[in-house]
C-alpha positions in Angstrom: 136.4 170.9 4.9 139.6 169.7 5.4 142.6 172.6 5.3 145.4 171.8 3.1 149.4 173.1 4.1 151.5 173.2 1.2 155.4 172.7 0.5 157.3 173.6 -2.5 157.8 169.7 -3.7 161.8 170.0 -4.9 162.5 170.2 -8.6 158.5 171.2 -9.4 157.3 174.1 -10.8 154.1 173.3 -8.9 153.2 173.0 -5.1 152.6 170.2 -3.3 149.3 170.3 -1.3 148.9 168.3 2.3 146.3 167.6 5.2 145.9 164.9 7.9 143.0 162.5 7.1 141.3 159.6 8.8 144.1 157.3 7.0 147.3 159.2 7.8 149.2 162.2 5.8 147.0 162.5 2.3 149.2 164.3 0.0 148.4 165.8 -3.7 151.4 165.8 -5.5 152.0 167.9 -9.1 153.3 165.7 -12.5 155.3 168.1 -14.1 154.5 166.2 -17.0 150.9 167.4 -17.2 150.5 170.6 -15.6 146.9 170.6 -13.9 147.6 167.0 -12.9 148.2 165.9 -9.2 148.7 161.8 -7.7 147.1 161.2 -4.4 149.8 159.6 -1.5 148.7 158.7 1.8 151.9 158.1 4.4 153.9 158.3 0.7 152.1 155.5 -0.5 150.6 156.3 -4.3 147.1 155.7 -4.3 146.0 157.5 -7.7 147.0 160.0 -10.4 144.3 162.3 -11.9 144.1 164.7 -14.3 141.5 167.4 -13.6 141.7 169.0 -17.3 141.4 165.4 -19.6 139.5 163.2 -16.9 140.2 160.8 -19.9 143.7 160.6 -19.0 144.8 157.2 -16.8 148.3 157.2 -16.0 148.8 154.8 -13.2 149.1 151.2 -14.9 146.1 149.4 -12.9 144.0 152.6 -13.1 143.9 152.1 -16.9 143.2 148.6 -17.0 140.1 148.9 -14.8 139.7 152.2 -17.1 139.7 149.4 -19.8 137.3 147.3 -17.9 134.9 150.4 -18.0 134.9 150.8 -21.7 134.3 147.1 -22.3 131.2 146.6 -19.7 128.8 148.3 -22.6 128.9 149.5 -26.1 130.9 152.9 -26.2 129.9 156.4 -25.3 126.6 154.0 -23.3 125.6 155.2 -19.9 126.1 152.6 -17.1 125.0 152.8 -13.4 128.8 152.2 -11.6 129.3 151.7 -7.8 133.2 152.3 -7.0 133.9 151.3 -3.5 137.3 153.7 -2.4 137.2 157.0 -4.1 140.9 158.2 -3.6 141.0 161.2 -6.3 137.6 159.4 -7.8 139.9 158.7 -10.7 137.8 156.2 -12.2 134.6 158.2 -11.8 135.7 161.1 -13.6 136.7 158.5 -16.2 133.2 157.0 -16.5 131.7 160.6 -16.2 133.7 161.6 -19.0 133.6 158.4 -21.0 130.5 157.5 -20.7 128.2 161.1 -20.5 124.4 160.7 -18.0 125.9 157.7 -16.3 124.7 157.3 -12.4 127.6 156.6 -10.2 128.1 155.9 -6.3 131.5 156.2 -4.7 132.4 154.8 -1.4 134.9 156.1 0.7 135.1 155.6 5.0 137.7 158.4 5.4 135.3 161.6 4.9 138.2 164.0 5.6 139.9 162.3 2.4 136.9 163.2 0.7 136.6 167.0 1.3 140.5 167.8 0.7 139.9 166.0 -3.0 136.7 167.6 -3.1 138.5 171.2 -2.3 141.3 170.7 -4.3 140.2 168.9 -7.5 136.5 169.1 -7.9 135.0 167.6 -10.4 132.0 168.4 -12.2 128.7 169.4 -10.3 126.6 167.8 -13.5 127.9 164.7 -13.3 125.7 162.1 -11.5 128.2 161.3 -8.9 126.9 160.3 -5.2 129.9 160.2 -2.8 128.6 158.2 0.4 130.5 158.4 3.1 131.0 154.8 5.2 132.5 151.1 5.0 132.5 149.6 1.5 131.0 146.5 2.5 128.2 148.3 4.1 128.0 150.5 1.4 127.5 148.0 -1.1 125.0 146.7 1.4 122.4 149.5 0.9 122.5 148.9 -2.6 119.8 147.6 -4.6 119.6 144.3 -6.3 121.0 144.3 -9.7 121.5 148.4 -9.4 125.0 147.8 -10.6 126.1 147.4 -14.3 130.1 148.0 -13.1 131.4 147.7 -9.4 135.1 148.2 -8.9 136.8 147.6 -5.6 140.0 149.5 -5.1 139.9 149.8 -1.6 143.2 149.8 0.5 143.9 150.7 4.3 147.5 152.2 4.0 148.7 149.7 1.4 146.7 146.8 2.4 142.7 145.8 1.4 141.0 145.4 4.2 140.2 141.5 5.2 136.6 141.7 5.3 136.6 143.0 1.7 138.7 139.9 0.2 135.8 136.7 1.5 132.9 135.0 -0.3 130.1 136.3 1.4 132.0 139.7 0.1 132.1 138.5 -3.3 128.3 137.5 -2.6 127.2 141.1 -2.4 128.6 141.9 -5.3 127.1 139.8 -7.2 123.8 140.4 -5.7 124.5 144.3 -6.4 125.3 143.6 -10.5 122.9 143.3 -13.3 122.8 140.3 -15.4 125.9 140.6 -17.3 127.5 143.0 -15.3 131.1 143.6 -14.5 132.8 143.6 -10.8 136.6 144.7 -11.5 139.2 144.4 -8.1 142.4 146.0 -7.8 144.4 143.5 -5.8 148.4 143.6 -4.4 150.3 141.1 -3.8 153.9 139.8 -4.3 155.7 136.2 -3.8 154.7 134.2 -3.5 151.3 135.8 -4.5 149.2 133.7 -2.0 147.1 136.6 -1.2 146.5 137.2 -5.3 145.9 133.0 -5.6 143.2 132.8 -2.9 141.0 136.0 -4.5 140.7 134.2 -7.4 139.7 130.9 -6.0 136.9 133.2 -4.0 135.7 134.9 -6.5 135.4 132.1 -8.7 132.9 130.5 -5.9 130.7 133.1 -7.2 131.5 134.1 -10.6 131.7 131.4 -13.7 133.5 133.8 -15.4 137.1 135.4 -14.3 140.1 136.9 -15.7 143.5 138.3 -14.5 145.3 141.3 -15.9 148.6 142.3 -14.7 152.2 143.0 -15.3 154.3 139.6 -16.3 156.1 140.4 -13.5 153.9 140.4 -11.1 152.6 136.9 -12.2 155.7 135.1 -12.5 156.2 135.8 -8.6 159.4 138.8 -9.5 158.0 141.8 -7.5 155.3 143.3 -5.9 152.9 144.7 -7.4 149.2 145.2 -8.6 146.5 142.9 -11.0 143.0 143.5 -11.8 140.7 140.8 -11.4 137.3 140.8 -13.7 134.5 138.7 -13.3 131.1 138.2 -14.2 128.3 135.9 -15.1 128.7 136.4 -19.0 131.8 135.6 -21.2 134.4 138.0 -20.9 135.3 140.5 -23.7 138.8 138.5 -23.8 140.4 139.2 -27.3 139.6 143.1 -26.5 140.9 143.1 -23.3 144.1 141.2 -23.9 145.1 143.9 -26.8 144.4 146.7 -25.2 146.8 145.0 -22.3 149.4 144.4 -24.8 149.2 147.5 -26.2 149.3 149.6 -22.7 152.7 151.8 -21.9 153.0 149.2 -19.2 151.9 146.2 -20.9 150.0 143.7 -19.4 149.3 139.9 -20.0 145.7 138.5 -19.3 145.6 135.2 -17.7 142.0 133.2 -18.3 140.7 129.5 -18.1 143.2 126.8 -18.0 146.1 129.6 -18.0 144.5 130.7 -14.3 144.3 127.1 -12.9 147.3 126.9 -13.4 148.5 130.0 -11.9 145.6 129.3 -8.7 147.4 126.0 -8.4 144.7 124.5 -6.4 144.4 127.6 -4.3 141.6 127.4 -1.5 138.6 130.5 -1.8 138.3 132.4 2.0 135.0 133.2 3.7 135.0 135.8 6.9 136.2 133.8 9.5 139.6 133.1 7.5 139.7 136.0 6.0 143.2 138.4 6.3 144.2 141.4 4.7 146.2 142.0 1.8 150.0 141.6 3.0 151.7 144.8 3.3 153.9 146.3 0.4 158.2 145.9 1.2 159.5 149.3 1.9 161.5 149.1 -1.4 158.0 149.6 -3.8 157.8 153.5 -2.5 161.3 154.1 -3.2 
């Protein structure tokens, strides 16, 4: 179990809690907005924001519009089976757990120490049906079964960056094979200008998927700063008028980009397999600031 320090964090009530992990200095940092609540940086770089006492609660912008993506995959209050590979604060599994009551989830995270300082710090609910396997995502989502899957979300960063074996076809491939008929694979992807990276993920996935949408900050799509979208794809047509007013009607509002609107914005983009594959670029200093 991994053995948290902690610092008085200046101007909170509340202490900061720390420990070294596998991925660098993991940090769990009190909102003094919502006493209880804590957001996850690693090396100062936010990774999540979760709120042991209303799991409901998403307050990071891209957390709530894969939490939105998770309300959409099914009718409400309908169990799912959900693999999230990256657990972070298991943000989005609490969500599901609470959202969705007797759903089956599997979480995969690589750096185990990450997991048992989370673990120690905010536990979560022993009745909930969540698996946490440690281990690579990609060979994670390897084990799975075929079709297991009605949501898989990929929020999986190295320091700042998705790791380049986890942005390629035969990536997207797996996923598919892993979903149901119908089922939903949401990705949390970074980029900023010229938002190459953000271009070539949609061309790949839509190698694999006939159906794919972009959600993000109008922002972030015109190419003004870096930032984060979440891609959604599947083999059925996408709950589009739903998702684009919950987007509009977020705190941080977000535009959803779809058909015709996303060829244009791929603008002839070319999909990646493994042997091009790269990661995600790194953030500019200035976005943690």
């Amino acid at each position: 179990m991994a053995k948290g320090r902690r610092k008085q964090e200046r101007g909170r009530a509340a202490e900061a809690i720390s420990a070294q992990v596998a991925g660098g200095l993991a940090e769990l940092v009190p909102d003094r907005d919502r006493p209880g609540a804590r957001t996850l940086l690693i090396d100062g770089a936010p990774q999540s924001h979760v709120d042991p006492d209303d799991p409901a609660y998403l307050d990071f912008a891209y957390q709530r519009r894969l939490g939105h993506v998770a309300d959409l995959v099914a009718p409400p209050g309908r169990p799912v089976q959900a693999l999230h590979l990256g657990g972070g604060a298991f943000t989005l599994a609490r969500y599901v757990a609470a959202t969705r009551p007797r759903s089956t989830q599997q979480v995969v995270e690589i750096d185990a120490p990450l997991v048992a300082f989370v673990r120690a710090e905010l536990p979560f609910d022993p009745a909930w049906r969540i698996r946490v396997r440690g281990g690579d995502a990609r060979e994670g989502l390897a084990k799975v079964p075929d079709g297991w899957a009605d949501l898989i979300i990929a929020d999986v960063f190295s320091g700042a960056r998705t790791p380049a074996h986890l942005t390629s076809t035969q990536f997207v491939g797996e996923v598919r094979r892993a979903l149901r008929p119908g089922g939903f694979y949401a990705a949390n992807l970074a980029d900023g200008p010229p938002l190459a990276h953000l271009k070539s993920q949609i061309a790949t996935v839509r190698t694999v998927f006939p159906e794919v949408c972009l959600t993000a900050d109008p922002a972030v799509l015109r190419g003004r700063r870096f930032g984060n979208a979440v891609l959604l794809a599947s083999d059925r047509p996408l709950p589009l008028a739903d998702l684009t007013r919950r987007a509009a009607t977020d705190p941080h509002q977000g535009r959803v980009e779809h058909g015709r609107e996303l060829d244009d914005f791929t603008g002839g983009a070319a999909p990646v397999d493994d042997a091009a594959a790269r990661p995600s670029p790194a953030p500019p200093p200035s976005v943690f600031e």
